[in-house]
N, CA, C and O atoms as a GROMACS GRO file, in nm:
protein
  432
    1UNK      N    1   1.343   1.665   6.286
    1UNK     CA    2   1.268   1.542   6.306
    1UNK      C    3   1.312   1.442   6.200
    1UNK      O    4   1.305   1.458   6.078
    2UNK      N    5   1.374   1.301   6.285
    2UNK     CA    6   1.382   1.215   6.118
    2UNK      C    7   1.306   1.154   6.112
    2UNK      O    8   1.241   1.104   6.204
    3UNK      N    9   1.291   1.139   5.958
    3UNK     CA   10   1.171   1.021   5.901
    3UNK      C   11   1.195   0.883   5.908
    3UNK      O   12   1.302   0.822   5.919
    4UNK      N   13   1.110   0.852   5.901
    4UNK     CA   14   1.112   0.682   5.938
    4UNK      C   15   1.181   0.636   5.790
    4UNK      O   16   1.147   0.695   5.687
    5UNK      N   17   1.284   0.520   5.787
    5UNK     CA   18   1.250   0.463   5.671
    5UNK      C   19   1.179   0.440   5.548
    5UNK      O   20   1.210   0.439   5.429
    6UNK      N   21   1.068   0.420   5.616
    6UNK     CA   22   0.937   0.369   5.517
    6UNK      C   23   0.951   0.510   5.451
    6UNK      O   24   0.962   0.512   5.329
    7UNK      N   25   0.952   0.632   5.523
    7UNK     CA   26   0.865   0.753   5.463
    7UNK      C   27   0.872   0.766   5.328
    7UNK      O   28   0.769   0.804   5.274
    8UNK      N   29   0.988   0.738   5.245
    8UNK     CA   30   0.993   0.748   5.123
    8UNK      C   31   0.889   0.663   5.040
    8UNK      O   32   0.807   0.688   4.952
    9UNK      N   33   0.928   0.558   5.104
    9UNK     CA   34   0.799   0.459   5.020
    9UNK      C   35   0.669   0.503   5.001
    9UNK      O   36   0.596   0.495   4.902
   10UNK      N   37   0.648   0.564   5.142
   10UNK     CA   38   0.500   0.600   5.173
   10UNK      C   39   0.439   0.701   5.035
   10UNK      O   40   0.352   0.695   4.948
   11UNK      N   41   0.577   0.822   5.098
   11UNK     CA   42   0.510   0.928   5.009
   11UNK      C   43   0.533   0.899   4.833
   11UNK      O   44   0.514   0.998   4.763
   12UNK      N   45   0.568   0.787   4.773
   12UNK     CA   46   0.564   0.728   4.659
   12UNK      C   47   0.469   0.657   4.594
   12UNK      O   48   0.451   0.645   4.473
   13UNK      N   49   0.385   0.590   4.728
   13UNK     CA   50   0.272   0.549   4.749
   13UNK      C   51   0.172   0.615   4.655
   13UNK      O   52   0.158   0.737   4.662
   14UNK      N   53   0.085   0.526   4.547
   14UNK     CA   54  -0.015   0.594   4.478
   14UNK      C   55  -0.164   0.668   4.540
   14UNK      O   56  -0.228   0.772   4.527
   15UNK      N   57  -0.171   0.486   4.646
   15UNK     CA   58  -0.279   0.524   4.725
   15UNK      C   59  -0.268   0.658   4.845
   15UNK      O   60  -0.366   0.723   4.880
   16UNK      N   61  -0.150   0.676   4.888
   16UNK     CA   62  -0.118   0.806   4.934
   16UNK      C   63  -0.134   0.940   4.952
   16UNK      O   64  -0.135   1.027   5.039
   17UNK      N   65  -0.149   0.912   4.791
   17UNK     CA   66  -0.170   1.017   4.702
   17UNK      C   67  -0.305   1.096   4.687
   17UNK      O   68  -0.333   1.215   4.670
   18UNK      N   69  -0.386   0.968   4.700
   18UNK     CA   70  -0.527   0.951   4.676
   18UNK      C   71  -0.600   1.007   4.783
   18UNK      O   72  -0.691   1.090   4.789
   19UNK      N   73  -0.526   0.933   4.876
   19UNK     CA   74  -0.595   0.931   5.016
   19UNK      C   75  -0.572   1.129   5.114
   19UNK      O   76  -0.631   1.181   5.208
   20UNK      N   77  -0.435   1.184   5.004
   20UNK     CA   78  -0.432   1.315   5.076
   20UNK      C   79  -0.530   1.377   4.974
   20UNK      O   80  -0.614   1.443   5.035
   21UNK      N   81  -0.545   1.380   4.869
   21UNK     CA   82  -0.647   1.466   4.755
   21UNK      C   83  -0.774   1.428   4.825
   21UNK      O   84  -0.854   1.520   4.846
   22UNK      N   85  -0.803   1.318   4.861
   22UNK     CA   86  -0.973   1.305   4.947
   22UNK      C   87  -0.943   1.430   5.075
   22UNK      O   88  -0.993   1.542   5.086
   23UNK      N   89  -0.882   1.388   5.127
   23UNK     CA   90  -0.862   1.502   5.277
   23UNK      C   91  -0.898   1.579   5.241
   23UNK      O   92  -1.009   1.626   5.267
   24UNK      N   93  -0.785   1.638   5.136
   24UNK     CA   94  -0.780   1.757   5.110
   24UNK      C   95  -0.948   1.822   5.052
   24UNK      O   96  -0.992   1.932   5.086
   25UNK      N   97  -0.994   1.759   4.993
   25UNK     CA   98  -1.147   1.795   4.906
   25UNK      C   99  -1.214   1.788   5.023
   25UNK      O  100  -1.275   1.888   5.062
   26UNK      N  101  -1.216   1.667   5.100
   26UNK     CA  102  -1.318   1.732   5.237
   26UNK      C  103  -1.329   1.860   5.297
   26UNK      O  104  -1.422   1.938   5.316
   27UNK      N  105  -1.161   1.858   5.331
   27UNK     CA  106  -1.121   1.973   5.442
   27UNK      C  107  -1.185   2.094   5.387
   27UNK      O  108  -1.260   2.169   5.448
   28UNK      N  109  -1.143   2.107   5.250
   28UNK     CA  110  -1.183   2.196   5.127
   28UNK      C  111  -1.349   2.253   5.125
   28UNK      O  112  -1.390   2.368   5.108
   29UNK      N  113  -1.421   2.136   5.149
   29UNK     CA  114  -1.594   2.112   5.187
   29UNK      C  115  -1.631   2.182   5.264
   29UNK      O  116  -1.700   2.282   5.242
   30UNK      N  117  -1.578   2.131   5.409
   30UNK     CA  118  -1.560   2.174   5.566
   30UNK      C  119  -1.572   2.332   5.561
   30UNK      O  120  -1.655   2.414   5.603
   31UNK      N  121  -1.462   2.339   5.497
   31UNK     CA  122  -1.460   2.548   5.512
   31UNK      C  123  -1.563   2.575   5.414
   31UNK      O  124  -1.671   2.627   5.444
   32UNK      N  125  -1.531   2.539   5.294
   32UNK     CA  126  -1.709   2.625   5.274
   32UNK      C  127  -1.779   2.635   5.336
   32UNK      O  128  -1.802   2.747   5.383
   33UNK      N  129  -1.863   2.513   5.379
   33UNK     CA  130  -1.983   2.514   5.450
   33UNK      C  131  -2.002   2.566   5.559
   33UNK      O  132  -2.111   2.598   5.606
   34UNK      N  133  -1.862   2.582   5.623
   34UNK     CA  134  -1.854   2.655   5.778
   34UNK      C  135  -1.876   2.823   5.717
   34UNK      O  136  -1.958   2.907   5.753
   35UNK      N  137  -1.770   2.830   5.615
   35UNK     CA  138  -1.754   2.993   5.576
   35UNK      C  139  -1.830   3.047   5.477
   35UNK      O  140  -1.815   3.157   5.425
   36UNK      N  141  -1.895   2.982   5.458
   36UNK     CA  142  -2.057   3.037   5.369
   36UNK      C  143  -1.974   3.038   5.194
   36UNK      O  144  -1.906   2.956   5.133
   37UNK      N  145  -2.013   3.147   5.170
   37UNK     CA  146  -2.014   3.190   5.033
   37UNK      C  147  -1.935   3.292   5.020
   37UNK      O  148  -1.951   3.365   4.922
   38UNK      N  149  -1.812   3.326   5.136
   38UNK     CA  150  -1.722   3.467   5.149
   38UNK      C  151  -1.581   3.446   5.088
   38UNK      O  152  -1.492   3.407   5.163
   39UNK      N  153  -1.559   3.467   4.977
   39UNK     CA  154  -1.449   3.465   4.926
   39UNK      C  155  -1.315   3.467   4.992
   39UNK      O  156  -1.218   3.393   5.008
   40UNK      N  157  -1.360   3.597   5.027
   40UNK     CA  158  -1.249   3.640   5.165
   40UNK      C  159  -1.174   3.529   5.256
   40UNK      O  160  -1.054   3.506   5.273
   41UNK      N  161  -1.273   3.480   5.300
   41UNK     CA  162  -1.260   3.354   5.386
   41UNK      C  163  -1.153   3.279   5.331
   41UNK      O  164  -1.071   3.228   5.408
   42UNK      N  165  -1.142   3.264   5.180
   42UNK     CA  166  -1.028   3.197   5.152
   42UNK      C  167  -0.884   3.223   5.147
   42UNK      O  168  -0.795   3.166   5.084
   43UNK      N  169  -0.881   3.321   5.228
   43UNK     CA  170  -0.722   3.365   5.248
   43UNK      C  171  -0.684   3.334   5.356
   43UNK      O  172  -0.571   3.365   5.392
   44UNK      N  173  -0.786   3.248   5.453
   44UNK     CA  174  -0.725   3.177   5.580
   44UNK      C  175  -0.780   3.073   5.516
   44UNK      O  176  -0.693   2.991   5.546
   45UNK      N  177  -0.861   3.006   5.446
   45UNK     CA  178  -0.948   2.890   5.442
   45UNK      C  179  -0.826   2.800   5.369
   45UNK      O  180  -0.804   2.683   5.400
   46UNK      N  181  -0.763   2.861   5.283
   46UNK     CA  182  -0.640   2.785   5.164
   46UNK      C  183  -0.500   2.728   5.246
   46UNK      O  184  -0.422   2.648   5.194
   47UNK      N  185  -0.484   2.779   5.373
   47UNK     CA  186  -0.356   2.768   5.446
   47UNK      C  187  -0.406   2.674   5.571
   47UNK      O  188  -0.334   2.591   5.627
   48UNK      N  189  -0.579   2.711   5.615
   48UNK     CA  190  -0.605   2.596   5.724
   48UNK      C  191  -0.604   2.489   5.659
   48UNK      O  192  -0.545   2.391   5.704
   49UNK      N  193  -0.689   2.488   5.505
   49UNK     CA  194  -0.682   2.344   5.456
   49UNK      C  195  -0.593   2.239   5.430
   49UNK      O  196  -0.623   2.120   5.428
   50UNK      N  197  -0.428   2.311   5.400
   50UNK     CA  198  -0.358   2.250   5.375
   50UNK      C  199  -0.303   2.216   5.492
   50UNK      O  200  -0.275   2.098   5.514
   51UNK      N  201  -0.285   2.294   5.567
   51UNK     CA  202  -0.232   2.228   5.726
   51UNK      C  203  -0.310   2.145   5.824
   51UNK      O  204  -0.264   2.089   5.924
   52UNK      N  205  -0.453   2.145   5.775
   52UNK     CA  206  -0.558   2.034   5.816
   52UNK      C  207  -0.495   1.925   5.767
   52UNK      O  208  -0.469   1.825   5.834
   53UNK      N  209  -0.460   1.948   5.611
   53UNK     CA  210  -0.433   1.798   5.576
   53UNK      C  211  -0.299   1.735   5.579
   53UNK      O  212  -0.261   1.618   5.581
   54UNK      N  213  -0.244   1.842   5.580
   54UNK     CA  214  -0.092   1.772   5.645
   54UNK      C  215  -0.062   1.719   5.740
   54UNK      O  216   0.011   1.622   5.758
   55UNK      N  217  -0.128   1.792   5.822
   55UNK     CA  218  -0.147   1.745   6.014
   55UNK      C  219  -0.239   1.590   6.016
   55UNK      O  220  -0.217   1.515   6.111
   56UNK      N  221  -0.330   1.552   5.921
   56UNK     CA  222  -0.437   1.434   5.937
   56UNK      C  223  -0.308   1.310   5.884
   56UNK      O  224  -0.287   1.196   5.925
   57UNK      N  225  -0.245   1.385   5.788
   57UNK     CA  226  -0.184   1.248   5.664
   57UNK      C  227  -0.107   1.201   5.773
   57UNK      O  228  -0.102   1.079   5.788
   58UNK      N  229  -0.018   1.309   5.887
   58UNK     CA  230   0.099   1.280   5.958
   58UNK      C  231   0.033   1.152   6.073
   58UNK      O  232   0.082   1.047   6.113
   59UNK      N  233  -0.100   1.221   6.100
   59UNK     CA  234  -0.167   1.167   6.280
   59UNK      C  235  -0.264   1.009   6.243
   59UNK      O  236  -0.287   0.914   6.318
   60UNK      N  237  -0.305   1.033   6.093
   60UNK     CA  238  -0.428   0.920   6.094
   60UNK      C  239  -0.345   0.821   5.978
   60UNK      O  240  -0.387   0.819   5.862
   61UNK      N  241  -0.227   0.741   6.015
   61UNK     CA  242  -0.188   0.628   5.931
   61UNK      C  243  -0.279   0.491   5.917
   61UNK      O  244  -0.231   0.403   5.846
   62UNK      N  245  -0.401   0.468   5.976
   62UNK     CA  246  -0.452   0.391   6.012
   62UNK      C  247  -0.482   0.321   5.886
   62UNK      O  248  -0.464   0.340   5.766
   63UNK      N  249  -0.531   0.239   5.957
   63UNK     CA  250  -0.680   0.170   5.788
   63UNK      C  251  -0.757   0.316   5.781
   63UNK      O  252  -0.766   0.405   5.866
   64UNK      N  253  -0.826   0.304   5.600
   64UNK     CA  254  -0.904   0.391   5.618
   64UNK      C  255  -1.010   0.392   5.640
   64UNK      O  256  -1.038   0.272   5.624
   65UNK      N  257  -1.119   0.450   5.672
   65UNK     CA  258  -1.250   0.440   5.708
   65UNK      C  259  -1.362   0.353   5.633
   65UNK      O  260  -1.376   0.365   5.511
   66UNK      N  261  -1.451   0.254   5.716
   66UNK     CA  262  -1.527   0.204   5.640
   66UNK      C  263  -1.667   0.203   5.685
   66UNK      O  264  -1.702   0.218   5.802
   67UNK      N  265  -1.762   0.180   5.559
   67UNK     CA  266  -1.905   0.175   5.609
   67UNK      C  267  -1.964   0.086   5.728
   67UNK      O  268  -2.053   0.114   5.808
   68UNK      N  269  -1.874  -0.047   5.716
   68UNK     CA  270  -1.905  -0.144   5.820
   68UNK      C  271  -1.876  -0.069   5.938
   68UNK      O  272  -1.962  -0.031   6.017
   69UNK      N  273  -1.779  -0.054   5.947
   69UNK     CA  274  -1.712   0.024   6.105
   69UNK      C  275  -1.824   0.198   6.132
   69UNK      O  276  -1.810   0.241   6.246
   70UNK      N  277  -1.868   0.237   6.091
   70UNK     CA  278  -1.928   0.339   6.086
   70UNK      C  279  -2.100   0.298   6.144
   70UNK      O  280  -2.171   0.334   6.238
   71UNK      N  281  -2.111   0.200   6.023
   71UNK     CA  282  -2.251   0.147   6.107
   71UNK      C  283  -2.268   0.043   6.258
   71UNK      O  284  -2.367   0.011   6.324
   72UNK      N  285  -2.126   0.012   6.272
   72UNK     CA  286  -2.123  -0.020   6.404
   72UNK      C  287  -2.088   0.092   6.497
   72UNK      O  288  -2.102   0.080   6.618
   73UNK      N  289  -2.046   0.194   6.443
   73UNK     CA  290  -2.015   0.296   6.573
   73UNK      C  291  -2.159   0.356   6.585
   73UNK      O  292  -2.191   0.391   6.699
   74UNK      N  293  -2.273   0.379   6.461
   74UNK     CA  294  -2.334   0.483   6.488
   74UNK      C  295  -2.453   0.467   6.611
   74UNK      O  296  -2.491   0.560   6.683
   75UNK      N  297  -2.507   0.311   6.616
   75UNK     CA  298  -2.565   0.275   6.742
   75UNK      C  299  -2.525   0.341   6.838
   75UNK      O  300  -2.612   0.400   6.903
   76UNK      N  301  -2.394   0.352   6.878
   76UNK     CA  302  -2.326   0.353   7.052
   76UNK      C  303  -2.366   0.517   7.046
   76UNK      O  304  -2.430   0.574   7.134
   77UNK      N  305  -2.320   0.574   6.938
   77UNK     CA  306  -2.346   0.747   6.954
   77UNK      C  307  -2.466   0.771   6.955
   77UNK      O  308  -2.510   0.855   7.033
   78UNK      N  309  -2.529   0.721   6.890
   78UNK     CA  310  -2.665   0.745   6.942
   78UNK      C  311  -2.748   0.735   7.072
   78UNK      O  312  -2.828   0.814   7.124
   79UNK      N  313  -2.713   0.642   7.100
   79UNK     CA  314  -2.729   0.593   7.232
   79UNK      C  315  -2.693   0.718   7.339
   79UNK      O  316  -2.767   0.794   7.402
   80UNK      N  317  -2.549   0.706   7.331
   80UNK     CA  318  -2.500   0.809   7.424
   80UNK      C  319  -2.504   0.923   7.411
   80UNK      O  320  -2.442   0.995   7.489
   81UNK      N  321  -2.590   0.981   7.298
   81UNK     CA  322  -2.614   1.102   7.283
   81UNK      C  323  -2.753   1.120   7.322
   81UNK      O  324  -2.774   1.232   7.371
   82UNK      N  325  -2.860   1.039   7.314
   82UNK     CA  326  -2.958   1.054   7.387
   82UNK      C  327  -2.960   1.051   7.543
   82UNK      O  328  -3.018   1.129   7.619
   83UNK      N  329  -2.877   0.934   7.574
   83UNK     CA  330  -2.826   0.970   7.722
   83UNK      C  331  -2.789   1.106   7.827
   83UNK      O  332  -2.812   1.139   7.943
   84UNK      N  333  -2.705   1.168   7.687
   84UNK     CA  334  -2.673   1.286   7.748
   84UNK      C  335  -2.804   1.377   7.784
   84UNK      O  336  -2.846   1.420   7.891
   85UNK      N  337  -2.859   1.390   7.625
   85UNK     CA  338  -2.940   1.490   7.625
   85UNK      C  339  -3.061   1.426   7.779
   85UNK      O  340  -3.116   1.494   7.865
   86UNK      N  341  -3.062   1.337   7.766
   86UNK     CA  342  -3.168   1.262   7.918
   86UNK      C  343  -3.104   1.332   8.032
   86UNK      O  344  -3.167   1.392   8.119
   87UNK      N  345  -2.993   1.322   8.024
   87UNK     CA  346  -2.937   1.392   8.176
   87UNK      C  347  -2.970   1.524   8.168
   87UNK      O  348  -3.031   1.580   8.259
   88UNK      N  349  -2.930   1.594   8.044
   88UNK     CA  350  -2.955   1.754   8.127
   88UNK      C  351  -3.061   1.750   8.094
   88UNK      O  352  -3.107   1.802   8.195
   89UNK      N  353  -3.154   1.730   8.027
   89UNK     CA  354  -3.326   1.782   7.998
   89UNK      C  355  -3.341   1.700   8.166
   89UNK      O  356  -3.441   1.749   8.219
   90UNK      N  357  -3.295   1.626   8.233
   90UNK     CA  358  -3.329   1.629   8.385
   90UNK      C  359  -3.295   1.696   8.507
   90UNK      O  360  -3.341   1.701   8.621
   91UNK      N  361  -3.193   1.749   8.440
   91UNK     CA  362  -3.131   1.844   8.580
   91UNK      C  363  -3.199   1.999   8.560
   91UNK      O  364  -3.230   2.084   8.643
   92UNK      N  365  -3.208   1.997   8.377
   92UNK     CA  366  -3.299   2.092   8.388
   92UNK      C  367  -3.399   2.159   8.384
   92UNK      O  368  -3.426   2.275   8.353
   93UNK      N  369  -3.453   2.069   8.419
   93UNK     CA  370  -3.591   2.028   8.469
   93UNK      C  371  -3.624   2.014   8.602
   93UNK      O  372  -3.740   2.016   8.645
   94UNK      N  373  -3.519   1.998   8.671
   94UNK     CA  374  -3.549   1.995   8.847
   94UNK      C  375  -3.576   2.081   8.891
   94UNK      O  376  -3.508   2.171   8.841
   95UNK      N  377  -3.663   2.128   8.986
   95UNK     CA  378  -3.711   2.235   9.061
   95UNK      C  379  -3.605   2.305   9.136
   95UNK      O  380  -3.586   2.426   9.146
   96UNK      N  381  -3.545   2.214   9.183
   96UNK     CA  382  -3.399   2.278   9.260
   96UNK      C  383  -3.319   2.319   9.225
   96UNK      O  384  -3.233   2.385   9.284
   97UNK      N  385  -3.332   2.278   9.069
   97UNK     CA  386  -3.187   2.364   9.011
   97UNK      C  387  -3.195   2.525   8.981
   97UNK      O  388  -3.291   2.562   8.913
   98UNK      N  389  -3.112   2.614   9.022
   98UNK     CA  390  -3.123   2.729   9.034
   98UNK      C  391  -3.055   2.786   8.882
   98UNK      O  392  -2.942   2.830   8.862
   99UNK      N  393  -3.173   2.766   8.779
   99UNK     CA  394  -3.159   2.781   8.669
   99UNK      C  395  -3.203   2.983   8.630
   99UNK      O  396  -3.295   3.045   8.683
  100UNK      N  397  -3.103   3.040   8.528
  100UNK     CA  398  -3.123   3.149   8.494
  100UNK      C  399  -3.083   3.186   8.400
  100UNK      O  400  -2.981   3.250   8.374
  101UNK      N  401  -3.184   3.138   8.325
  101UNK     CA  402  -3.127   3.147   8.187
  101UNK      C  403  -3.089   3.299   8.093
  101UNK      O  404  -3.127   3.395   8.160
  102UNK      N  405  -3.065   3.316   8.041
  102UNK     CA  406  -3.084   3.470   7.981
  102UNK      C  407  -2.956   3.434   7.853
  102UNK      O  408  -2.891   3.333   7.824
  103UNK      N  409  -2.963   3.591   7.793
  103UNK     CA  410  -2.846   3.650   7.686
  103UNK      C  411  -2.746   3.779   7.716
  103UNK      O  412  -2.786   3.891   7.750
  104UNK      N  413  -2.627   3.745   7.700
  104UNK     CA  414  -2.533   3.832   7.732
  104UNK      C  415  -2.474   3.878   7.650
  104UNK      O  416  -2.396   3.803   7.590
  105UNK      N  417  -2.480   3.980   7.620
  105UNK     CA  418  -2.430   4.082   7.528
  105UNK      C  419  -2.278   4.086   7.514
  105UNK      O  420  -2.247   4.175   7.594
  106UNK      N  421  -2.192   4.051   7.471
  106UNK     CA  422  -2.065   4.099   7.500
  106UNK      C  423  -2.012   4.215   7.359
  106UNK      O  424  -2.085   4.190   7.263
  107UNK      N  425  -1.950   4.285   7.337
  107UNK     CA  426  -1.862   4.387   7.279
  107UNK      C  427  -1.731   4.315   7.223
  107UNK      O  428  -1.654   4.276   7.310
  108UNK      N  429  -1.700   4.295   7.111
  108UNK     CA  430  -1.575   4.213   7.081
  108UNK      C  431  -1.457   4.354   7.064
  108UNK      O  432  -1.339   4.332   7.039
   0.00000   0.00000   0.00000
């Protein structure tokens, strides 16, 4: 794969720099909180993180994220997340729907 021109610049870039050490401390966050308090966990958790963040630095060149833009998105999700939940708390809720709910055991 060749690199663009710029790439050198990029990865010279201070803010660059900055901006993969944030990833990286999130991504870093992310698995704890997903993987509790298991040490263990960090012998996949150390190789997803870094390939989380290699894979984000490559895909998300964008601007970076801001509060303004965030508090304008969070209306619409809200919205449409109550929407959703409106639809199925109605379908399942209909008499007709041939609902059966239960738990299934499976064996891994």
């Amino acid at each position: 794969m060749q690199d663009s021109p710029n790439a050198e610049a990029r990865a010279a870039d201070p803010g660059n720099w900055r901006r993969g050490l944030r990833r990286l401390l999130a991504f870093a966050l992310l698995w704890a909180l997903v993987s509790g308090a298991d040490v263990h966990s960090w012998l996949i958790g150390v190789p997803a993180v870094l390939v989380a963040t290699g894979i984000s630095m490559q895909l998300w060149r964008g601007p970076p994220l801001s509060l303004r833009r965030l508090l304008l998105f969070l209306p619409w999700f809200i919205h449409q997340s109550l929407a959703g939940a409106v639809d199925v708390a109605i379908r399942a809720l209909r008499p007709a729907m041939p609902l059966a709910p239960g738990v299934i055991h499976y064996d891994l």
